[in-house]
N, C-alpha and C positions, 0 to 999 in steps of 0.2 A: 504493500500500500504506500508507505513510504516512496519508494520508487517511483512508483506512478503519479503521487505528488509532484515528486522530481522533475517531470518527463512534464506535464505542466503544466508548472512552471515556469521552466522552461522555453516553453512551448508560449506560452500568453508575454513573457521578455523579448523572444525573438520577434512575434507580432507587433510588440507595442514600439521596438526598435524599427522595424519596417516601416511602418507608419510616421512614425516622427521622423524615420529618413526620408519618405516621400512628403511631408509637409514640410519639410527644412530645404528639400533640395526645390519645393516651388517658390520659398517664399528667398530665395535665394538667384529667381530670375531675375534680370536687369529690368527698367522700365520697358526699352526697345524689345527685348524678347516678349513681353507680356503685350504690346500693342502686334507686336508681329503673329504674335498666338491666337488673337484677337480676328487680326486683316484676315491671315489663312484660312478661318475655320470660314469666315463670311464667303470669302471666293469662292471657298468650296461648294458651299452651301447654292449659292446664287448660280455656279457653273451647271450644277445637278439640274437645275429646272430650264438650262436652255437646251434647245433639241436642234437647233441648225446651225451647224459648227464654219457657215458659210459666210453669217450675218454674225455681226462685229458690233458690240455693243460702243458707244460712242459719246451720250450725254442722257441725261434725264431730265425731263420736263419739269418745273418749279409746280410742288405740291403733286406730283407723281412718285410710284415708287419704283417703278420698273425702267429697266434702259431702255434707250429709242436704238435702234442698230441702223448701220449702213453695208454697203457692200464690200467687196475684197479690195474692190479699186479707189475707196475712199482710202483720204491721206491718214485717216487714224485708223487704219483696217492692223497694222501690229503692234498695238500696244494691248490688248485686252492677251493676244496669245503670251506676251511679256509679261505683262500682269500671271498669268498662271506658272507659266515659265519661273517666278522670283517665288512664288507658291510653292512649288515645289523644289526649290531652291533649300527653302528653308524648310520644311514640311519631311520630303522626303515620301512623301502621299505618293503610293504608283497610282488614282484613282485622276488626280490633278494632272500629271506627267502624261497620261492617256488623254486628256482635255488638252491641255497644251500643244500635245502633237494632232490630236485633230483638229485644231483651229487654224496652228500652223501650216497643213497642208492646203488650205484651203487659198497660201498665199504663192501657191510657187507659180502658177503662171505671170506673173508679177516680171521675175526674173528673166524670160522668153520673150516677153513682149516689150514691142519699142517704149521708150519712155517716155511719157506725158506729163512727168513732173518730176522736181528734185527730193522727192516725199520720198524713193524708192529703198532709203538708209533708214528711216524711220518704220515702214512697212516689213523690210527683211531683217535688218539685222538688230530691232526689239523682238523677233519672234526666232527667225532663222539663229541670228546671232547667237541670242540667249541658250537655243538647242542645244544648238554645235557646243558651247562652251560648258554645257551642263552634260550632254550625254556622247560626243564624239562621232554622234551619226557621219557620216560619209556624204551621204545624200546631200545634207543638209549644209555642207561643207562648198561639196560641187553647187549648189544652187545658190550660197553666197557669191562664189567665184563671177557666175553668171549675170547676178545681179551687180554688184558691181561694174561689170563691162557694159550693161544696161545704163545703168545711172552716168556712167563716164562719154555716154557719146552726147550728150547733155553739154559739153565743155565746148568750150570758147576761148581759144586760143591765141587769137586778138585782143581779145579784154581781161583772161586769164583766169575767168571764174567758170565755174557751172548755171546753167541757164535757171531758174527756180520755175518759171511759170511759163512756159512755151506761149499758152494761150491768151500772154496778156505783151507780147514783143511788138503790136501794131500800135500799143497805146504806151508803152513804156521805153521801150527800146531792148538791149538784152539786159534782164534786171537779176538780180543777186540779191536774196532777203537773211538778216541774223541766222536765222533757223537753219538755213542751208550749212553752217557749219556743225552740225551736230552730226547731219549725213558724208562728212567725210571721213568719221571712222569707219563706216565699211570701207573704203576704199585703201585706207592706211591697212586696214586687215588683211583684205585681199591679197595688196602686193606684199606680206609678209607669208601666204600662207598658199602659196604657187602660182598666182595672178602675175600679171606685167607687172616691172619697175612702173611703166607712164602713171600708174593708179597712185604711186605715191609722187610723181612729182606733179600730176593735178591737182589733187588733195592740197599738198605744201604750196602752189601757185595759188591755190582759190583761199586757202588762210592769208596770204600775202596780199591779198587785193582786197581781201574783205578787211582785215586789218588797217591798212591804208586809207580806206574809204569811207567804210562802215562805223568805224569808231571817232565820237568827236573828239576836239582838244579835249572838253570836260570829260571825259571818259562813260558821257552817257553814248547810246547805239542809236543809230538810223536802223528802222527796220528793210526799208529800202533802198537798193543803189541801183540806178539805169546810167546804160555807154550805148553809145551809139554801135550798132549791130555790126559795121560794114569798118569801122577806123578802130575800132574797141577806144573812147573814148570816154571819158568819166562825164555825165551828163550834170548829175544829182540828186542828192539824198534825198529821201521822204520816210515816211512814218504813217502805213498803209494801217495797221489797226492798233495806233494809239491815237491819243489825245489829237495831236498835229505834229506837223515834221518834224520841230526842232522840240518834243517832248520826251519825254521818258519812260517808254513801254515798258512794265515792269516784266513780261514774258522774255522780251527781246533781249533786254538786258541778263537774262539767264541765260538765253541760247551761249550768249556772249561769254557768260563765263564760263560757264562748261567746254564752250568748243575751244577756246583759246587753252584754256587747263590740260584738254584733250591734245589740241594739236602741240604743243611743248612738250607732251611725253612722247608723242612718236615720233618726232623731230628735232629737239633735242634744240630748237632754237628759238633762243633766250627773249627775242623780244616776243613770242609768242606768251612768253609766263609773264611777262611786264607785264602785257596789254592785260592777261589774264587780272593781275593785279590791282592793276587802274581800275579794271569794272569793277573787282569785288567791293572795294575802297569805297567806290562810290557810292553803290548800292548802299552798303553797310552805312555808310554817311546819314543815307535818302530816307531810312527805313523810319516809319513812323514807330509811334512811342509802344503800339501793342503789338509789332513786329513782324507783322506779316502784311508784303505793299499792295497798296492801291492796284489797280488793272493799269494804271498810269500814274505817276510819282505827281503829274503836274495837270492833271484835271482838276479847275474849277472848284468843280462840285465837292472836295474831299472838305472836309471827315467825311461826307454822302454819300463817297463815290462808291461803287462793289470793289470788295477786292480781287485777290486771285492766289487762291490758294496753289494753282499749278506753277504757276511762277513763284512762288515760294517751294514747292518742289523740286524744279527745276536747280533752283540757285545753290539749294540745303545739297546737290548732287555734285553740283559745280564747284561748291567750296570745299565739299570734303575728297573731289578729286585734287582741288588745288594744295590745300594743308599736305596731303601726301608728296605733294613734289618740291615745296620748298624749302631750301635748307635753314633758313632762318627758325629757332625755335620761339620766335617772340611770333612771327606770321603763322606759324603751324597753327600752335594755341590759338593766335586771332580767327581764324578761318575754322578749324573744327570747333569753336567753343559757339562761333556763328549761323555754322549749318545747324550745330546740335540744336541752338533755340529756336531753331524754324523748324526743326521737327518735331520739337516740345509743343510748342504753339498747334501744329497741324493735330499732334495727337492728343489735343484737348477735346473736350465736350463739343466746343465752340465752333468746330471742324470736322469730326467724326461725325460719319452720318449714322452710325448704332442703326435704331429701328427704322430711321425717318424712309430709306429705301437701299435700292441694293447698292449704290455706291462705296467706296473707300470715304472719300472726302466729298465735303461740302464746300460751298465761295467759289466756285472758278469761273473766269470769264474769257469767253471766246473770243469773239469777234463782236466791241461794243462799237465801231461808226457802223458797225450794219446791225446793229441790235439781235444781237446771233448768240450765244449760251451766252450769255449773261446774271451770272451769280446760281450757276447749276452746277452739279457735279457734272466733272468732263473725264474721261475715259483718259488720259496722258495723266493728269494728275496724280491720280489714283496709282499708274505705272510708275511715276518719279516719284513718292512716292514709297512703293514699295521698295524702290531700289536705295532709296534715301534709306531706310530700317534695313536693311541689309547691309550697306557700306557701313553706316554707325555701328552695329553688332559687330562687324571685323573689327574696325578700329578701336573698339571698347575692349575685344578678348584679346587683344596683340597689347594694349596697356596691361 
């Protein structure tokens, strides 16, 4: 009898030790694993109830709950497959990783077909990209290769950038927008990973001209740069969806810092991380007092104005690519201590959409001179984002 005592008690010590080890080891999560625990289960949740892995959810409606989708050949058609792709990232779910790669296949004619727009780095290598990097498929490797050579006949070799918008060259001339630096990482990939050299020296010519052009003295960004088609000549700047030309798009100014952050690591040249620097600087300067900007730093209308939570996405990515590259550790600290409070901020009450519907994030604004998602969740947000809680988790476990 004794013994059987023994045996437990024992027996209810080893229990009660399991238990206080799985309540120590949750309460032992950082805040960003606890918001990413959060994000995961919801995508999950939300991916489960969609049935056509063709249609690409994109924004939701103000006081709806369900996303509005578009087609494969919309310019937000890879970021929902990204969004699953960082899901299973962190998860580890084979249920997500099967939604990932179905949504992702629904993008490779993309790759095949001529180009219509400079979107074609944003479409592949958020979905393609993320694949290839997560699971070494093959396929998915050969179908970046091709997208790339896709997006690269888009170039202008007289003006030295990439075209952005084919279908607006009658009323612009050849035009170059912020954004279009984002999609030069596929190209830097490519020529790293069996592609042509040219793909890297387009890439480094179109940061070189957009650099030049697109960034002002003050370090704020033009969203727009037009040259004449036939001499490549610098025409000038505009600012197609901010405030006005010489304002302060707060999306634009993320592209700006991410892609200059970006193009300094794969090229290794220096004024590429200035510029990067100059924007952050700026930004950081611009940033109102609850920390997350306006849709535009200089509209009128603010405190009133919508903000833009994806441009605070955006930025929280761009600055914790930059911290990684600079050797100053007074700049490190500045820039990750900077992303970090744009992610604090986004993973507040104040920003999370919990029940309100199936989004990540709440506040983002599209396209406000054409009154187009305007303070609704947007489908890139939600992806930068995820990616923002996932760069922060490395950098948190490497401290």
């Amino acid at each position: 009898m004794k013994v059987l005592k023994m045996i437990l008690a024992t027996c209810c010590l080893v229990a009660l030790l399991f238990v206080y080890g799985c309540e120590n080891k949750e309460k032992t999560k950082s805040a960003t694993e606890v918001v990413l625990d959060k994000s995961v289960s919801k995508v999950k949740d939300v991916m489960q109830s969609l049935t056509e892995v063709d249609s690409f959810p994109r924004n939701i409606t103000k006081g709806k709950k369900n996303w509005n989708f578009v087609g494969y050949r919309d310019w937000c058609s890879g970021f929902y497959p990204g969004v699953l792709w960082y899901a299973y990232e962190y998860s580890k779910d084979e249920e997500i990783r099967k939604g990932a790669e179905a949504f992702t296949a629904s993008l490779k004619d993309i790759a095949y077909t001529p180009a219509d727009n400079h979107d074609i780095g944003f479409m592949m290598y958020c979905s393609y990209g993320n694949g290839y990097r997560l699971t070494g498929n093959e396929e998915y490797k050969d179908i970046l290769l091709a997208s790339a050579d896709t997006l690269a006949t888009l170039y202008n070799p007289k003006v030295g950038t990439i075209l952005s918008w084919p279908g607006m060259t009658e009323k612009m001339g050849h035009n170059t927008i912020i954004d279009n630096m984002m999609n030069l990482e596929l190209l830097f990939w490519a020529a790293k990973n069996g592609g042509d050299h040219k793909l890297y020296d387009i890439a480094k010519s179109h940061a070189e001209v957009s650099m030049k052009y697109l960034v002002r003295p003050d370090n704020s960004i033009y969203h727009v740069i037009c040259f004449d088609q036939e001499t490549g000549e610098f025409v000038k700047g505009i600012t197609h969806q901010g405030y006005a030309d010489e304002s302060m798009w707060a999306r634009g100014q993320g592209w700006g810092i991410y892609g200059f952050s970006m193009s300094y690591r794969e090229t290794g040249d220096e004024e590429f991380l200035n510029t990067a620097i100059g924007l952050a600087d700026h930004f950081i300067e611009r940033l109102p007092e609850d920390g997350i900007p306006y849709w535009d730093f200089d509209d009128p209308k603010i405190p009133n104005a919508p903000k833009d939570a994806s441009a605070a996405g955006v930025v929280a990515c761009g600055m914790l690519e930059l911290s990684s590259l600079v050797k100053d550790e007074a700049l490190k600290t500045k820039y990750f201590n900077a992303a970090k409070s744009l992610i604090t901020k986004l993973s507040s009450d104040e920003y999370l959409s919990g029940d309100v519907n199936d989004a990540l994030l709440l506040h983002s604004t599209g396209h406000m001179p054409h009154n187009s998602e305007i303070d609704v969740p947007i489908v890139y947000a939600d992806y930068y984002f995820m990616e923002a809680l996932l760069r922060l988790k490395k950098a948190e476990s490497i401290d």
